[in-house]
VEXDREN-2710 file (C-alpha; in Angstrom, 1 decimal):
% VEXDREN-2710
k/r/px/py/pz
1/UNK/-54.4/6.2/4.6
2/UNK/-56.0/6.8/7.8
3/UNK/-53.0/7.7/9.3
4/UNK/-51.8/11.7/9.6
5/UNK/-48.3/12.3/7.6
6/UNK/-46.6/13.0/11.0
7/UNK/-47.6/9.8/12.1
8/UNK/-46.1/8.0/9.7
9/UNK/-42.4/8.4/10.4
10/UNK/-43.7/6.4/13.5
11/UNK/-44.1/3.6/11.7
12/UNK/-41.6/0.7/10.7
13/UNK/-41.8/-2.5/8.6
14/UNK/-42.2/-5.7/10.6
15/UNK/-41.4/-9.1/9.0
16/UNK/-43.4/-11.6/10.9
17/UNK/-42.4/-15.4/10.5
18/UNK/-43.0/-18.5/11.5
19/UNK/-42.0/-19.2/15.6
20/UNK/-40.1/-22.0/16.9
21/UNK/-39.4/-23.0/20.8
22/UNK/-36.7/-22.2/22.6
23/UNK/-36.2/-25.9/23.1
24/UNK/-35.9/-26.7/19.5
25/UNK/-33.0/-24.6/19.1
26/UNK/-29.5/-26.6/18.5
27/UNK/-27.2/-25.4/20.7
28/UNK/-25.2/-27.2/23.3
29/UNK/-23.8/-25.1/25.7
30/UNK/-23.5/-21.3/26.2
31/UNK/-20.2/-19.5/27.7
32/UNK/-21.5/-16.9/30.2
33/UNK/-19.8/-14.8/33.1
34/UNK/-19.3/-11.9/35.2
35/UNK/-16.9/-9.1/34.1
36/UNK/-13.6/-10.5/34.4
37/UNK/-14.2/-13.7/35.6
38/UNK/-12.0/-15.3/32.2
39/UNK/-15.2/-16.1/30.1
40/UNK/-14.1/-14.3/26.8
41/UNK/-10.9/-15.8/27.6
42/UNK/-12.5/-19.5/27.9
43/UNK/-14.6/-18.4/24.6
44/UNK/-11.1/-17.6/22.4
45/UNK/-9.6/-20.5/22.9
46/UNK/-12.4/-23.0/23.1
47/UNK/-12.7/-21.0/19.5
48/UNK/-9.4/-23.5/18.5
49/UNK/-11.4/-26.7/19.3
50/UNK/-11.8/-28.5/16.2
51/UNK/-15.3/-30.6/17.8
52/UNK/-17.1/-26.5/18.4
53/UNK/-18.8/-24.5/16.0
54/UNK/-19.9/-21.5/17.5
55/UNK/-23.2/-19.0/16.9
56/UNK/-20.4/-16.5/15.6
57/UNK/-16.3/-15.7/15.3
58/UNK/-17.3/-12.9/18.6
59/UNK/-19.4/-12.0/21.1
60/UNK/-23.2/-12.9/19.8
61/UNK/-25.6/-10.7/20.9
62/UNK/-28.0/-11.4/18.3
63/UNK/-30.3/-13.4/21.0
64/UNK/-31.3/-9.9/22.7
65/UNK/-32.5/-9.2/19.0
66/UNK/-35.0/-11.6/18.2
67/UNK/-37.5/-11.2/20.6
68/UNK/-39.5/-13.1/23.0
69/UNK/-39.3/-16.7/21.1
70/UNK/-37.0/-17.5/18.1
71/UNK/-37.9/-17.7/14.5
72/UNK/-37.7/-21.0/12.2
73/UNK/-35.1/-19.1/10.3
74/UNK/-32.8/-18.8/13.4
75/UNK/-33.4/-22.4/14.1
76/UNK/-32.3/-23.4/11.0
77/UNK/-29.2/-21.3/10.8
78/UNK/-28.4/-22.7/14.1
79/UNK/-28.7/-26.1/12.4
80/UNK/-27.0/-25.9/9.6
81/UNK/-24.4/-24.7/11.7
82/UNK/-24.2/-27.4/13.6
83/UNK/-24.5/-30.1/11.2
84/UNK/-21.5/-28.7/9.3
85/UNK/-18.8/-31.4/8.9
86/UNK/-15.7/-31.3/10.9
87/UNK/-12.9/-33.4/10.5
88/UNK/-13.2/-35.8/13.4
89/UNK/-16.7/-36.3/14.6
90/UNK/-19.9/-34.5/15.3
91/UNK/-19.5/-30.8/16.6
92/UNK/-21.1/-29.4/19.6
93/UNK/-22.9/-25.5/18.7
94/UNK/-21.7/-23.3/21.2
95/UNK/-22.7/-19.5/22.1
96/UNK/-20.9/-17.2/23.6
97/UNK/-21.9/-13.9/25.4
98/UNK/-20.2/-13.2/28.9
99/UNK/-22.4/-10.4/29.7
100/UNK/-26.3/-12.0/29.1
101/UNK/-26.0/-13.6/32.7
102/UNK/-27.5/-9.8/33.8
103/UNK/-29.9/-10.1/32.0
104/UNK/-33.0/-12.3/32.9
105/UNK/-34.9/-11.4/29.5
106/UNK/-32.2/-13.8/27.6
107/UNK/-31.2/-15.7/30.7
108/UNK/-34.8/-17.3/31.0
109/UNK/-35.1/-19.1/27.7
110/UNK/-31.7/-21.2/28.9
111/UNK/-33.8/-22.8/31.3
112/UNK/-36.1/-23.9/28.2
113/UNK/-33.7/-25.5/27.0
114/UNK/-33.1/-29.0/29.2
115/UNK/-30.5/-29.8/26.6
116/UNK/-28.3/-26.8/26.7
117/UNK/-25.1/-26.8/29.5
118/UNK/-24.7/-23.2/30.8
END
């Protein structure tokens, strides 16, 4: 390798995959808020609806994680979540994360999204 030993430890295994845009992703609307402001609240009960499917059962910070533009994969988790069946009608996908509204690195895809009800 060309690399010294002591550089290695530097190193980590990347999985690349195919891209998607932000716009293709499924989701309807996105709970956000300010500490205290009754968001997580809004998010536990909203959690009852029988029509929402949500990203997860908590507080989904796995947007932060994926980097500048989502993967296939992620869309199509996203979609299979939503096109689960639900007594009663189509579902809306929903995500919930009270504190992203900081934060202008996963606040600026929303506005990619012309779909998506913040």
């Amino acid at each position: 390798l060309p690399w010294a030993e002591e550089d290695l430890v530097h190193l980590k295994l990347t999985t690349l995959g195919e891209l998607v845009t932000w716009s293709s992703l499924p989701l309807d609307f996105v709970i956000v808020g300010v500490h205290g402001c009754g968001s997580s609240s809004l998010f536990r009960n909203l959690l009852l609806h029988p029509q929402l499917v949500w990203t997860t059962d908590g507080l989904d910070t796995s947007f932060w994680d994926r980097g500048l533009l989502p993967s296939a994969d992620h869309a199509k988790e996203l979609a299979d979540l939503k096109g689960s069946s639900k007594p009663g009608g189509p579902v809306l996908l929903g995500w919930s994360n009270p504190a992203c509204w900081s934060s202008s690195f996963v606040m600026a895809p929303t506005t990619l999204m012309p779909h998506l009800k913040v």
